[in-house]
C-alpha positions in Angstrom: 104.2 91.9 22.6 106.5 93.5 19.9 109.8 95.9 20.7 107.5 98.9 20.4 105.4 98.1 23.0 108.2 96.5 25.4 110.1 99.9 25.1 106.7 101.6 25.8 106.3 99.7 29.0 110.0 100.1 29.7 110.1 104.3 28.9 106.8 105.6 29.7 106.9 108.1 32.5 103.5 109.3 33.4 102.2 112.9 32.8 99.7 112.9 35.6 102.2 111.8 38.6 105.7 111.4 37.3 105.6 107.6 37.4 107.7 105.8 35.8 106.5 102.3 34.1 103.6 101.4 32.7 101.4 98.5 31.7 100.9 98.0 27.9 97.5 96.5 25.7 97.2 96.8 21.9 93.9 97.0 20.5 93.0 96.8 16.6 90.0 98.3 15.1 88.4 98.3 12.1 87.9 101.6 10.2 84.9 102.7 8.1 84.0 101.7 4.3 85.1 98.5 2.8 87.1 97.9 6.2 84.3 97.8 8.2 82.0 96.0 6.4 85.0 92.7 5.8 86.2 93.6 9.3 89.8 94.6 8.3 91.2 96.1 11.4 93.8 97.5 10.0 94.0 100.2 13.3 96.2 99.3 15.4 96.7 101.2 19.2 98.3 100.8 22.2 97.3 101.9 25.3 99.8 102.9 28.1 98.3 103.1 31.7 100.4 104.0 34.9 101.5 101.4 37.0 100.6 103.8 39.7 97.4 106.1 39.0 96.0 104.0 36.5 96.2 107.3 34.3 95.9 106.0 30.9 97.7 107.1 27.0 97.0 106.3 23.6 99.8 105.2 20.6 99.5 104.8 16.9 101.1 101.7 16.8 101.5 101.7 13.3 103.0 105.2 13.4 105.8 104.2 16.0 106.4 101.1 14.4 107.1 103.5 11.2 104.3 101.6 9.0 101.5 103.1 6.3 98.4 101.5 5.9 97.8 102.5 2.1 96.2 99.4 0.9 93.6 100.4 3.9 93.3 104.2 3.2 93.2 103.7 -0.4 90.2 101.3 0.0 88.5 103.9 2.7 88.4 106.2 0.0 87.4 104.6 -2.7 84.2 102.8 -1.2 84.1 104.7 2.1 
C-alpha cells in the first residue's frame, strides 16, 4: 500500500453518510492502442469504500501521486 492510499484510508470522510474511514484497493488497467494489445496497464486507481455504507469513490492514483504517464499517452496516440 503506498502513502497515498494510507492517507486515503486515514482522511476519507464519506459523502453519502458522513463516515469517516474507509477501506482502500488499487486497480491497474490497461488503456487502448499499443497498451492494450502488450497489456501495459499503465492506469492506475484506487477505490475508496465506506467502512460503514459500503458507498464506494474513485482516485487517479497517478494524479494524487503527482505522476504523468507520457511514455503511455504518447504511444496511445501514435498507434491508438
Amino acid at each position: 500500500m503506498t502513502d497515498v492510499e494510507r492517507e486515503l484510508e486515514k482522511r476519507f470522510v464519506c459523502a453519502k453518510c458522513k463516515n469517516n474511514g474507509a477501506e482502500v484497493k488499487s486497480l491497474a488497467m490497461s488503456g487502448t492502442g499499443l497498451s492494450r494489445l502488450f497489456d501495459i496497464q499503465h492506469n492506475r486507481y484506487v477505490f475508496a469504500s465506506c467502512r460503514n455504507c459500503g458507498y464506494s469513490e474513485v482516485y487517479n492514483l497517478d494524479i494524487l501521486e503527482g505522476r504523468r504517464d507520457d511514455l503511455g499517452t504518447l504511444l496511445d496516440i501514435m498507434f491508438g
